[in-house]
C-alpha positions as CSV (number, residue, x, y, z in Angstrom):
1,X,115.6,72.9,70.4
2,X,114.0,76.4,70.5
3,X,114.5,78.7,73.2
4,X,111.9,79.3,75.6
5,X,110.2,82.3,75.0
6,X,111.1,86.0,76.8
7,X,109.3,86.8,80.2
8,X,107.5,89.7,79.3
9,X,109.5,92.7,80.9
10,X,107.2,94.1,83.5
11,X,107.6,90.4,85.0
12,X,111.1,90.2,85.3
13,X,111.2,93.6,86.8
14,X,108.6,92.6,89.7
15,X,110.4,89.8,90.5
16,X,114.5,91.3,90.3
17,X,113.4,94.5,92.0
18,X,112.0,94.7,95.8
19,X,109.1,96.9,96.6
20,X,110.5,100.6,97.4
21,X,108.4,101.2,100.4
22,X,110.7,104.5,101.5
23,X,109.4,106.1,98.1
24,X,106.3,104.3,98.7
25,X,105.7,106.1,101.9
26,X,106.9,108.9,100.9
27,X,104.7,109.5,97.7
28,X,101.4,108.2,99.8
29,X,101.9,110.7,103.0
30,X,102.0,113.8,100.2
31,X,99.2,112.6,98.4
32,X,97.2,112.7,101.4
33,X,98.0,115.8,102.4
34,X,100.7,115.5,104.8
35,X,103.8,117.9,103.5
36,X,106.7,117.1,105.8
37,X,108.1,113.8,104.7
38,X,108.9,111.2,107.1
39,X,113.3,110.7,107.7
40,X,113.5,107.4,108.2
41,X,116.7,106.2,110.1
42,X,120.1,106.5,107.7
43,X,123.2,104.6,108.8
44,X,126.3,103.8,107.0
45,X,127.7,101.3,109.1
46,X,126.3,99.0,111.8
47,X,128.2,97.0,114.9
48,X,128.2,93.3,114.4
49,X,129.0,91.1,117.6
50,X,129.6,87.3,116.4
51,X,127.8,84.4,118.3
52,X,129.7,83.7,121.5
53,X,128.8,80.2,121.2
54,X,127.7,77.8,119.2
55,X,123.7,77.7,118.2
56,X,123.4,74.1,120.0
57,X,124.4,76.0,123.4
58,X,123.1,79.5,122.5
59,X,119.8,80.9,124.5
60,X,118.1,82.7,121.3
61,X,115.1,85.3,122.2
62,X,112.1,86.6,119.7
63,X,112.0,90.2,119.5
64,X,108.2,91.0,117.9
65,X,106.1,94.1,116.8
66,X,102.8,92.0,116.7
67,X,100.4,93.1,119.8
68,X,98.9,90.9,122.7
69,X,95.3,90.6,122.0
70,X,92.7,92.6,123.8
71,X,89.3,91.8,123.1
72,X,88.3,95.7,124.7
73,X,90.1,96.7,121.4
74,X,87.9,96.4,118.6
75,X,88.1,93.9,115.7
76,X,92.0,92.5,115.6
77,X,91.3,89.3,113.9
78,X,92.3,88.1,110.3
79,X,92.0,91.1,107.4
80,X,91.0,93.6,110.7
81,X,91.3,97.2,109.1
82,X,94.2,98.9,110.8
83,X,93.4,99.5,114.7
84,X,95.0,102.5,116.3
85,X,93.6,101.3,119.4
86,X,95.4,98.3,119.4
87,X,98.9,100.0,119.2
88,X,100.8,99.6,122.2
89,X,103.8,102.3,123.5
90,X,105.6,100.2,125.7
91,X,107.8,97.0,125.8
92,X,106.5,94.5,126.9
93,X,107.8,90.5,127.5
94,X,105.7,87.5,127.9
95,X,106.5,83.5,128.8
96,X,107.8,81.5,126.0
97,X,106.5,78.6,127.8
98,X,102.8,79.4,127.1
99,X,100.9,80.0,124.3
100,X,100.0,83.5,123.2
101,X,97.5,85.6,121.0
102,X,99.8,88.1,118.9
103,X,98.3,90.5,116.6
104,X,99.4,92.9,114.0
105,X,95.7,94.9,113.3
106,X,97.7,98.1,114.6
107,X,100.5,98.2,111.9
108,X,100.2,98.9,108.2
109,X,101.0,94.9,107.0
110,X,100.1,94.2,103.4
111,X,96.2,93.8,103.7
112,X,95.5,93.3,100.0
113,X,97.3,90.5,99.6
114,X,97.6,88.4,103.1
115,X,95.1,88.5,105.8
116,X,97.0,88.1,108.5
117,X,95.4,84.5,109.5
118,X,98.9,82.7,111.1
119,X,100.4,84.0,114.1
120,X,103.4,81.6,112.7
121,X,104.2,83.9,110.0
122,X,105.2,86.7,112.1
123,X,105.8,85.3,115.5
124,X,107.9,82.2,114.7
125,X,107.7,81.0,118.6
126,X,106.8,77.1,117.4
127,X,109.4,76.4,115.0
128,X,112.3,77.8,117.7
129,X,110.9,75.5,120.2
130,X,110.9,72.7,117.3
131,X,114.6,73.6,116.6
132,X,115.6,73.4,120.2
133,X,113.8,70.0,120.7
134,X,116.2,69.5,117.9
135,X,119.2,70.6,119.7
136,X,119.9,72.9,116.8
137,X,119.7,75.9,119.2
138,X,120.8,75.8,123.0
139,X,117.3,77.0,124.1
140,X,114.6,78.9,123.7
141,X,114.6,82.0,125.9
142,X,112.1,82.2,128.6
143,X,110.6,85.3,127.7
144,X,109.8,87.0,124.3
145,X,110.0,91.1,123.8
146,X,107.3,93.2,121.8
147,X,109.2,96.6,121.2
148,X,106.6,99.2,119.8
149,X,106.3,100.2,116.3
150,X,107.6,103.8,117.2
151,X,108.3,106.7,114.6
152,X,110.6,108.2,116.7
153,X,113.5,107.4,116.3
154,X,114.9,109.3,119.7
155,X,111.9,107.2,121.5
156,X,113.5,103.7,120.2
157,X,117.0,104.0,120.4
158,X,117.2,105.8,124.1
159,X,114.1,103.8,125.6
160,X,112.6,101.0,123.9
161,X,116.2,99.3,122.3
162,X,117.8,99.2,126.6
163,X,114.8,98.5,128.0
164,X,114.9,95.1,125.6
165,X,118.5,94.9,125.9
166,X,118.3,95.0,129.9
167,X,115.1,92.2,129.6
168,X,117.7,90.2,127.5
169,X,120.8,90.1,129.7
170,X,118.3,89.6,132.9
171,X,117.7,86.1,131.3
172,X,121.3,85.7,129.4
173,X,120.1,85.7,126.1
174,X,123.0,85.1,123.7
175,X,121.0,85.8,120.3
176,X,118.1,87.5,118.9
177,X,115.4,87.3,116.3
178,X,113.8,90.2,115.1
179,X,111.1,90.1,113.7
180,X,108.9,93.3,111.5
181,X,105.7,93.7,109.9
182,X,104.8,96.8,108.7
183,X,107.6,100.2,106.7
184,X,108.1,101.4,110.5
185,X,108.5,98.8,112.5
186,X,111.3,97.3,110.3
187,X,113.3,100.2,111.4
188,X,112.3,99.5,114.7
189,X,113.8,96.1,115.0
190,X,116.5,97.4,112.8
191,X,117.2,100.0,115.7
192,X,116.8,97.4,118.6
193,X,119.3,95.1,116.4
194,X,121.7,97.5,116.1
195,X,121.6,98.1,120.1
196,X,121.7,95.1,121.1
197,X,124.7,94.0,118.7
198,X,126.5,97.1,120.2
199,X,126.0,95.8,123.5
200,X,127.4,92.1,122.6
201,X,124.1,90.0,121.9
202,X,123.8,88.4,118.3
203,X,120.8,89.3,116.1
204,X,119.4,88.7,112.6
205,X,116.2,90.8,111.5
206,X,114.2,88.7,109.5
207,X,111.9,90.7,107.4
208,X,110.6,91.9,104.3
209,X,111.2,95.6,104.1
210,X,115.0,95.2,102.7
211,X,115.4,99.1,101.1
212,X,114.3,100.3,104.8
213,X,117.1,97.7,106.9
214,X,119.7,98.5,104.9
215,X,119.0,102.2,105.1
216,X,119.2,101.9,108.9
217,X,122.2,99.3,108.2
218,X,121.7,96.0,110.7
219,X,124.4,93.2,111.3
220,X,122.4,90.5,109.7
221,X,119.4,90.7,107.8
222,X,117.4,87.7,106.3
223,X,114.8,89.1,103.2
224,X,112.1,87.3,102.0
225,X,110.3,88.8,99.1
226,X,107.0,88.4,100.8
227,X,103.7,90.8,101.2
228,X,104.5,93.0,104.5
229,X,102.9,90.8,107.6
230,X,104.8,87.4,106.6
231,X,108.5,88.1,107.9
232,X,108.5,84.5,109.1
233,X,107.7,82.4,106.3
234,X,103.8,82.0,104.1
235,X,100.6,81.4,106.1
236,X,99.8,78.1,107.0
237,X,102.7,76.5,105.3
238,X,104.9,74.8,108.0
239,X,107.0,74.4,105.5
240,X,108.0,77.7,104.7
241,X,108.0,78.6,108.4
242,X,110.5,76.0,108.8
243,X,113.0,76.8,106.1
244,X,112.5,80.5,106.6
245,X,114.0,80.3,110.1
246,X,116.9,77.9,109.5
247,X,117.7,80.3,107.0
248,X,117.8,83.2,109.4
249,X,119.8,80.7,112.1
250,X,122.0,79.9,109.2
251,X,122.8,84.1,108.7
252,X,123.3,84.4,112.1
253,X,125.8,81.9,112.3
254,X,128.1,82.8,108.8
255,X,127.5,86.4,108.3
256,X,131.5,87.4,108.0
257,X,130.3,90.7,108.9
258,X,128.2,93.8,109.6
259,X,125.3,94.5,107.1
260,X,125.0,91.3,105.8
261,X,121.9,90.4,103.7
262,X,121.0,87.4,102.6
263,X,117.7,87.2,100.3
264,X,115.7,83.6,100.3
265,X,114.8,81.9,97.2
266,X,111.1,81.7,98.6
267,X,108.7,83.4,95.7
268,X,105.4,84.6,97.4
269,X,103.8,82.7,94.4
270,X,104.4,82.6,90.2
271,X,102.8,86.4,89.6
272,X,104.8,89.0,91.1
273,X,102.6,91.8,90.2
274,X,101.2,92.1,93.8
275,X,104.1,94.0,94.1
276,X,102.8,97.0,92.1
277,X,99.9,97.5,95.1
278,X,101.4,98.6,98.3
279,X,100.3,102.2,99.2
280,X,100.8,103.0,95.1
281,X,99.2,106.4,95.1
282,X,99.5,105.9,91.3
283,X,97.0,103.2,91.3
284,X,94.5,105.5,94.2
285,X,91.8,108.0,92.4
286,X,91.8,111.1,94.9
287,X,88.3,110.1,96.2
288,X,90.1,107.1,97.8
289,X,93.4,109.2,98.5
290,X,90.6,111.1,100.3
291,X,89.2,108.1,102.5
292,X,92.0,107.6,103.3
293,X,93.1,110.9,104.7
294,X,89.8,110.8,106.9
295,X,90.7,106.9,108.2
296,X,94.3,108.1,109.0
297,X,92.9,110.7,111.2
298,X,90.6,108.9,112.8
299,X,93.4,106.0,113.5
300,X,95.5,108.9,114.9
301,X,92.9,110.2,117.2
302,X,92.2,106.7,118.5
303,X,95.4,105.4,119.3
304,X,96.5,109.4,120.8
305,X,93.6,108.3,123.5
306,X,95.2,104.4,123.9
307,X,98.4,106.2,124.9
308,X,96.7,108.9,127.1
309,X,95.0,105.7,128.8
């Protein structure tokens, strides 16, 4: 027998190492032409409230980032160019009962390499209703929470994270699923986790950012190694949806503590290079550094007048 041979070592390192989408951030807003750098939220410890029941009797709530469709919006649809005007400043809440239209055109999700064409892989509303059919949750709660993909850290923890914890204990929600697309709004859910496990409801964040949820520091944290905009499993692969959530269940239930992170063993697919993309400014020549300085303001000024509205 011979041994197989060597993975060359760029490929090991793409698949061992998660993107850095801090530095990533970072290195991108410079290049553009913005100096200050952005602080995202840094803490070294995080409360951790264990389930208060068992799954089978718990009432477990979605938490999202993704936006209800407006068609008075502009393009929001599958590979939509980012969408200031779709952003949206407040919570909101919606009936878990009914079927829904949830976008993500007004975050920064991974548009090279997903297209954002399955609701399912970043609002995982079907499979929890599947899994309380099941009976291996207690139920589903009646209403789902968007919290807004907010910069400010001030605005999320002292308005957005108790206005979603006072919508949760109005409807006795014992556990929550967060779930993030884009570099900010994983610290948003982190934020919102981190609230709402202070004030005694369970949660796992279940997302793909991991350097910017452990920076934040979250009770429980499920990371899959997937393009940003796919939290909740592949697109159109039930399969992955599926295992992707009882995985997250599965955290929520054994994590023996506070910042807990487990990683899934789900690869995105065989070539992990698409990890070398993501706002690379190293891989942008300065006309398109340019381009996108001018889109960026134009974003800016169009979602300043949505929130003006």
């Amino acid at each position: 027998m011979t041994d197989s041979p060597a993975a060359p070592e760029d490929a090991v390192r793409d698949f061992d190492v998660p993107v850095p989408y801090m530095q990533r951030t970072r290195d991108y807003y410079l290049a553009i032409g913005y100096d200050t750098p952005y602080r995202w939220a840094h803490n070294v410890a995080a409360p951790f409230q264990p389930l208060k029941k068992p799954l089978a009797q718990a009432r477990v709530a979605i938490v999202t980032t993704a936006a209800r469709f407006d068609p008075a919006k502009g393009d929001q649809g599958p590979g939509a160019a980012y969408n200031g005007s779709a952003k949206f400043y407040q919570v909101y809440d919606g009936d878990t009962s009914q079927k829904h239209d949830l976008r993500i055109s007004h975050i920064a999700y991974d548009r090279a390499h997903t297209s954002a064409a399955d609701m399912n892989t970043w609002f995982p509303l079907e499979q929890l209703h599947r899994l309380a059919r099941e009976g291996r949750i207690g139920s589903v709660a009646p209403r789902f929470f968007g919290a807004p993909t907010n910069r400010s850290h001030r605005a999320t923890i002292e308005t957005d994270a108790p206005d979603i914890l006072a919508r949760c204990k109005e409807h006795n929600v014992d556990a929550a699923i967060l779930v993030p697309n884009c570099p900010v709004c994983h610290q948003t859910t982190a934020l919102v986790a981190r609230h709402l496990e202070a004030n005694g409801i369970s949660t796992v964040v279940m997302g793909c950012a991991k350097d910017i949820v452990e920076h934040a520091a979250v009770p429980r944290f499920l990371f899959s190694d997937f393009p940003l905009g796919n939290s909740a499993g592949k697109p159109h692969d039930k399969a992955s949806q599926a295992f992707t959530l009882e995985l997250a269940l599965k955290v929520l239930e054994s994590a023996p503590g506070p910042q807990t992170t487990v990683q899934s063993p789900l690869r995105w697919s065989e070539d992990a290079s698409w990890k070398r993309d993501y706002n690379n400014v190293e891989r942008m020549a300065p006309e398109e550094l340019a381009r996108r300085r001018r889109d960026f303001d134009a974003q800016k000024e169009a979602a300043r007048a949505n929130r003006v509205a």
